[in-house]
N, C-alpha and C positions, 0 to 999 in steps of 0.2 A: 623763866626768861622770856621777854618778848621779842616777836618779830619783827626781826630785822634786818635790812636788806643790804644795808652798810656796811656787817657785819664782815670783817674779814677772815676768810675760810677756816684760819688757824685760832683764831679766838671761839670761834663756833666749836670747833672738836673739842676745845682746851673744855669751853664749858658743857660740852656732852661727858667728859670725862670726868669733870667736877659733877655733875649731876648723878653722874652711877656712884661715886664715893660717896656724895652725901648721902645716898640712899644703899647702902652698903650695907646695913643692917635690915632694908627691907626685902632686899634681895635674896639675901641669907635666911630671910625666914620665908620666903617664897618657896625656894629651893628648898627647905627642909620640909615645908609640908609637901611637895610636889612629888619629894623622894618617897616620902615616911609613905603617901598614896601608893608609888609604884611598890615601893617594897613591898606592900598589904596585898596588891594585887598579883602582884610575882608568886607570893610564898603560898595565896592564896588558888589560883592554877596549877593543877596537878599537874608535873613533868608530860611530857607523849614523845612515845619511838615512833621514828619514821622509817619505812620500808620502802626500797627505791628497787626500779627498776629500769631496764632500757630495752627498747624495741631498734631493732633497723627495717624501715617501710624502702621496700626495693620495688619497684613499678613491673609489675606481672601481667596476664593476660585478661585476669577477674576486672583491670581499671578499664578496658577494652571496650569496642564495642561489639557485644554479642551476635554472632552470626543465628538466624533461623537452622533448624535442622535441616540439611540438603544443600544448602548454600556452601560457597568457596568462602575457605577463609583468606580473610585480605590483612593484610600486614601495613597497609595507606592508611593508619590513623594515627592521631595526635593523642596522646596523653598531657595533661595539666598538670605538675608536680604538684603545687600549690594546692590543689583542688583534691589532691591525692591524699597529701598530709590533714588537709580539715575535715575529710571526710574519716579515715582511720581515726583522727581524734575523737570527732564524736561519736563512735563506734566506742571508744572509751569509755569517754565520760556521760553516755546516756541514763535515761530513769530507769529504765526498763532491764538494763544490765545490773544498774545498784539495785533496785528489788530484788533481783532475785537472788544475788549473794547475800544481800540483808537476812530474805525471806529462808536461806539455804544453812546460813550461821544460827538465824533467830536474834531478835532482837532481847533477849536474856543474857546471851552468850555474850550479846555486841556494845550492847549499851545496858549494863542492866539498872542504872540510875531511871531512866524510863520509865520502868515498871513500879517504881519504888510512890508510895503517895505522894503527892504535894506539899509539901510544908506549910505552915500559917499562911508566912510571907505572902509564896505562890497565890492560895487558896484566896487573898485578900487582892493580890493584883489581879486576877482572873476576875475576880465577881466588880473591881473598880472598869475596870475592861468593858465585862456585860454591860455592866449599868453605862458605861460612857457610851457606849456604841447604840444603846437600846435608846439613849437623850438624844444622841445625836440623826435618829431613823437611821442607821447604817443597817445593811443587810446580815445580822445576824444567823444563818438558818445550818441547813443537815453540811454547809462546808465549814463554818465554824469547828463545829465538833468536828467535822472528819479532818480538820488540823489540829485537832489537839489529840488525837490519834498516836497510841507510840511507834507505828511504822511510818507514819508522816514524820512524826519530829526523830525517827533514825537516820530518815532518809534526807531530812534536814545537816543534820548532825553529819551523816556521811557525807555529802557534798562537800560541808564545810573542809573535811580531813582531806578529803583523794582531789590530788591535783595531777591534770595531764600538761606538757610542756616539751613544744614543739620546736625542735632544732633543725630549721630547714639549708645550715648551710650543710649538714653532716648526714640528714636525710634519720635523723634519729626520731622518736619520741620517750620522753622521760617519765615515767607514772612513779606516781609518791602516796602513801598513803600515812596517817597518824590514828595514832592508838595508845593509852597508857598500856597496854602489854605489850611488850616487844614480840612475842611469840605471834598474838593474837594480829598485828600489824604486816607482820608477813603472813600468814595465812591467809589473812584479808586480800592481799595484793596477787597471792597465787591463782584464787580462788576469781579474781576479777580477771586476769588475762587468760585461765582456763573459760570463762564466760566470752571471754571477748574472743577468742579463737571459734568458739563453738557459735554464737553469735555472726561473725564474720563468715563461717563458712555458710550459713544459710542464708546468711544476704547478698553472697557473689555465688551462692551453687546455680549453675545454669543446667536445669531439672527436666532437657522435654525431651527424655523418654520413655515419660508415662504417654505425653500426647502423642508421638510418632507410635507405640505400639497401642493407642487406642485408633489410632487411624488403618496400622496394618492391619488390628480383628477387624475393622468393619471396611476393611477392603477383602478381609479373607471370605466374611459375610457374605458379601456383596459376589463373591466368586462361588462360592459356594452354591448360593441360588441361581446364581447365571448357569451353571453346571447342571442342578436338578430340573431349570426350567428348558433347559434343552433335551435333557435324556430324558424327563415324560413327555417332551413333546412327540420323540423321536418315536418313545415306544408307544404311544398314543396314536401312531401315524403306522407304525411297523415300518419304519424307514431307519433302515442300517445306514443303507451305503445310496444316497440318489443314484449313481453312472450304473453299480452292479443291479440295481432294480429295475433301471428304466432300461438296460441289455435283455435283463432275463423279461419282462412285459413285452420288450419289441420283439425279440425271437418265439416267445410266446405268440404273440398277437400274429405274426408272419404265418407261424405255425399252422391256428385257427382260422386264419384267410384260404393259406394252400387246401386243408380239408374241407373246408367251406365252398370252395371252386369243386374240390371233386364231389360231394355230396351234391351242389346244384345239378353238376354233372349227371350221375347216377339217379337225379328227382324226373331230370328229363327225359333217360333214357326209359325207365320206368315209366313216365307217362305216356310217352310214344308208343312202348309197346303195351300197355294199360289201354288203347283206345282199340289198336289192332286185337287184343283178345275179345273189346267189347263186339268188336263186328264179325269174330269169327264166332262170339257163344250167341250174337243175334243168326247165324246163317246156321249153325246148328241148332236153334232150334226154332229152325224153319222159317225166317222173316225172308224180309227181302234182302239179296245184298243189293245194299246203294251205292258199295263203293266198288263192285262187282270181284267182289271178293271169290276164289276158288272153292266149290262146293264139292265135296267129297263123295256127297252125295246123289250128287246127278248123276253117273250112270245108271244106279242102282233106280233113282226118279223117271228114267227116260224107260226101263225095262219096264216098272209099272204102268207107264202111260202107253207105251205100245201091247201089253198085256190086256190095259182100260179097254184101247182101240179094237183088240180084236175081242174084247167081252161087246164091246157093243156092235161089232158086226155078227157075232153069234147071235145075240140076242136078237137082232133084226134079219138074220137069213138064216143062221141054223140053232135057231131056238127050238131047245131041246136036246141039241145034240151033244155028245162026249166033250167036241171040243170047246164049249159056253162052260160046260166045268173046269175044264181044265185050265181053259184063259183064268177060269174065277179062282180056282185054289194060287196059280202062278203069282196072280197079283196079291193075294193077300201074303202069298209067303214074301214075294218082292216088297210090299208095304211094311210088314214085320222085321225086313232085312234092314230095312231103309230108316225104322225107327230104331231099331238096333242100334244100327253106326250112328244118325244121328242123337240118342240119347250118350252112346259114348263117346263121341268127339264133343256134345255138348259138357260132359262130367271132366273130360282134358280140360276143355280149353276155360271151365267154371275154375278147376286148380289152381291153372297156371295163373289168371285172371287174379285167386285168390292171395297167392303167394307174391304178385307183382302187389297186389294194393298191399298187403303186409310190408314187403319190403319199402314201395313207397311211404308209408307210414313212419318207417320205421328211421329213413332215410329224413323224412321231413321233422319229424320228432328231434335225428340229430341236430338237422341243420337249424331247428330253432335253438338247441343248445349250447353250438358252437354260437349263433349269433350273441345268445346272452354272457355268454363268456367274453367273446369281441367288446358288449358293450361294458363286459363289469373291467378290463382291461382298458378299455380306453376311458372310462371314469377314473380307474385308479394314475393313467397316468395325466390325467386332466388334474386329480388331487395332488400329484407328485411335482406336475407343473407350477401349480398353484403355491403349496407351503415351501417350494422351493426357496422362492423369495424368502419367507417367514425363517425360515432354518440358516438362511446366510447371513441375516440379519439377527437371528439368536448369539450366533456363531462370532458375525463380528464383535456384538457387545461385549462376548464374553471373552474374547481375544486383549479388547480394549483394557475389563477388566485384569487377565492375566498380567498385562501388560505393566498395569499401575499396580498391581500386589506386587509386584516383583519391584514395582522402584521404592514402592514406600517398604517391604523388607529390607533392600540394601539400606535405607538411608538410618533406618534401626538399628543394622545391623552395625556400621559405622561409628551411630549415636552414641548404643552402647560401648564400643570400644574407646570413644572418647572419655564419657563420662567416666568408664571404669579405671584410665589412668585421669581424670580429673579428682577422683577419689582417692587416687595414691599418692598424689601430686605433693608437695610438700607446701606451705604455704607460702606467699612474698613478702609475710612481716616473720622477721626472726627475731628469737631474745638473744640481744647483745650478755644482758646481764641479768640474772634471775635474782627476785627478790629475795633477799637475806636477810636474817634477823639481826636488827640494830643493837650495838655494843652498848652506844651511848645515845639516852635522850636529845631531845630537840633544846638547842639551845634558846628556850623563848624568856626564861626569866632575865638575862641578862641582856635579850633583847627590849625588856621592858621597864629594865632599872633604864636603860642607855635612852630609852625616848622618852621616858621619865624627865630627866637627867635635860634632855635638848626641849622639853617641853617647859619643866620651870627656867630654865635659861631664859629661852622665850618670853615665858609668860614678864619673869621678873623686869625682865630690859624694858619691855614693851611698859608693863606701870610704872617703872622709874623716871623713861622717859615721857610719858602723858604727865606724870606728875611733875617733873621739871618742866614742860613747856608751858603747861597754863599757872606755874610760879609765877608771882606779881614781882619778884625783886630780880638782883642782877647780880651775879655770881665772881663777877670781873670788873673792874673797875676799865681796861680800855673797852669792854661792851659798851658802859653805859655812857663813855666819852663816846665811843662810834654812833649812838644812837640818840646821844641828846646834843653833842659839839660843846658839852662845855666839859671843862677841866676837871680832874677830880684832884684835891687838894692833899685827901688823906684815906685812908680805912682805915677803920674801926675792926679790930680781929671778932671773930663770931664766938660769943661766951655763953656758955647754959645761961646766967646768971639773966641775962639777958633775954626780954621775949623774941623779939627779931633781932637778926642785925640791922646797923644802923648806920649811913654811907653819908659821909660829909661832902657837901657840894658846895662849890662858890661860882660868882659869873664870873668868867673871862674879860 
């Protein structure tokens, strides 16, 4: 039928509908190979049990944002439902989850079509493949092969079965998986949310108290040596206690001054009387006294010289006489008396003399001791002075240190009692519904006869009508009055016998 614009709506359908009956036989044979296809493909697809299961994702403290160890926690944040559920989903449906239940089952166990060789067919499409890709330069190389791998193409094959499905007005997630063994379909689906629990807990475990007790040992470190490097200083110095050292130095040193005063004391009186001995041992024996020191000896000197006096008026008037003897024996016994006493008050006062310079000595000897003592006491507390500073300055570091072990212990201490109910914790995804093993297979053949079914429908309508549109003839006699204005007088009925029909027209 041709186009026509004249055409009134109801002659138009009338001949859409004359169109599908005359084609009514092609239609039917559309439809019957379209079927006879889906049938071959239905019967040819093995049956697969589906294993369902359900999650309820409840919003916890894991969606949070994670506080530092030490820090307050705050309850001022926003959680994203929406962002909650994509993120749990793909926690689901990851690669690295299907590995390793693949890797866990074995792909023997999973798929064991896989392992099995290639058929002709295959063997011929694979090497038309190479050769098409190798004509065309496409990159053939080590990822070729490593997709023709049978844990590639399970994990192919897996993706295609396990579907996740996100019910966000109910807060649910739906996991499904296919399998031609029903057994095998739920084992699969156990084995994937035992992954995905185990998976989940070490992508929201929040882990820092290995850091916070690698920070308490090397604060305890740190304490540690603050500790030794004060008590060798301490005992390096022989300083216990600064106040009771520099007490017992000062009363020391007090001490050593008072003895110090009386030993000058005693250097002087010793020397005073050291000079008085020197001019009593010069007058005994016999000098001059300069300092007209008492002589013990002048009476006994004055007897001799009046003895001299009358030896020398004997000898010049009575020379010869009894009494020139007698003056002469007097004096020499006077002279003998006189060296007498002077040799022994010389041998005294040489004693006393010696026993003052001893004792002087002995005195001067102390007082240079005590001085060395004074000065090894006022060095020690000139040193005591000195590493004062150094020791309060050890003392604070190590205070500072005590200070921070003790806050990075509590904050450990804390840590671990978090984590250790974080570990008890139960999780915020629960199984609504654990996966079960299916009664009944997946209804897919009959889903495949039915789009079969809507497909030759399709297909047929659609060539019956291209084939009636670019028809050359006219199906109705008021078409081809609407589209030409002239009358039509008669029809001719349409007869095998006949090659086309044959439409009688005359002018108006």
């Amino acid at each position: 039928m041709s186009t026509t614009v004249g055409v009134p709506s109801s002659i138009y359908i009338r001949d859409l509908l004359l169109m599908l009956w005359f084609s009514r036989r092609r239609i039917f044979l559309i439809m019957a190979v379209t079927m006879g296809v889906a049938t071959y493909i239905a019967f040819q697809i093995e049956p697969k049990y589906q294993a369902k299961s359900t999650l309820l994702i409840l919003l916890g403290p894991e969606h949070a944002v994670r506080p530092l160890a030490g820090q307050q926690i705050t309850n001022n944040f926003n959680i994203d439902p929406e962002q909650v559920f994509r993120t749990e989903a793909d926690i689901l449906d990851s690669i690295d989850l299907q590995r390793s239940v693949i890797e866990q089952v074995g792909v023997a166990n999973l798929y064991p079509e896989l392992l099995k060789p290639p058929s002709p067919m295959m063997q011929w499409i694979r090497q038309a493949r190479a050769q098409a890709t190798t004509f065309l330069g496409l990159h053939s190389g080590p990822g070729a092969a490593a997709a023709s791998e049978p844990i590639v193409q399970a994990e192919k094959k897996f993706a295609q079965n396990f579907g996740v499905n996100v019910d966000r007005k109910s807060n649910m997630i739906q996991v499904a998986f296919q399998h031609p063994d029903r057994l095998m379909s739920a084992q699969i689906l156990r084995l994937v949310e035992a992954r995905y629990f185990a998976l989940r807990g070490k992508l929201f475990a929040d882990q820092q108290l290995p850091i916070v007790q690698a920070d308490e040992n090397r604060a305890r470190d740190q304490l540690t040596a603050a500790d030794a490097k004060l008590a060798d200083f301490k005992r390096e110095h022989n300083v216990a206690n600064f106040a009771d050292r520099q007490r017992i130095l000062m009363t020391e040193q007090g001490a050593l001054e008072d003895q110090l005063a009386k030993v000058d004391g005693t250097i002087s009186g010793l020397q005073a009387r050291r000079g008085d001995l020197g001019q009593q041992l010069k007058v005994a024996s016999g000098q001059a006294n300069t300092k007209s020191a008492p002589d013990a000896a002048a009476p006994l000197q004055g007897i001799v010289s009046a003895y001299q006096k009358r030896q020398q008026e004997a000898e010049t008037t009575y020379r010869g006489s009894p009494a020139y003897d007698a003056a002469r024996t007097e004096i020499l016994k006077s002279q003998a008396d006189v060296a007498k006493m002077r040799s022994t008050q010389a041998f005294s006062v040489s004693q006393e003399l010696n026993k003052t310079d001893a004792d002087l000595r002995t005195n001067q000897a102390t007082r240079d001791t005590i001085k060395a003592q004074l000065d090894d006491i006022s060095t020690q507390l000139a040193d005591i002075n000195a590493n004062e500073s150094q020791v309060h300055e050890l003392e604070r570091t190590r205070g500072v240190l005590e200070d921070n072990y003790r806050g990075i212990a509590k904050i450990a201490s804390d840590r671990k009692v978090v984590e250790d109910v974080d570990v008890h914790r139960e999780s915020s995804v629960r199984v609504v519904e654990a996966p079960r093993v299916p009664d009944q297979p997946v209804a897919i053949r009959s889903s495949i006869l039915l789009i079969g079914a809507i497909v030759g429908l399709v297909l047929s309508t659609i060539v019956s009508l291209m084939s009636g549109f670019f028809r050359g003839v006219y199906l109705r006699p008021e078409a081809l009055e609407a589209d030409t204005g002239l009358v039509v007088l008669s029809v001719v009925p349409d007869d095998r016998s006949l090659a086309n029909p044959a439409i009688l027209v005359a002018p108006r």
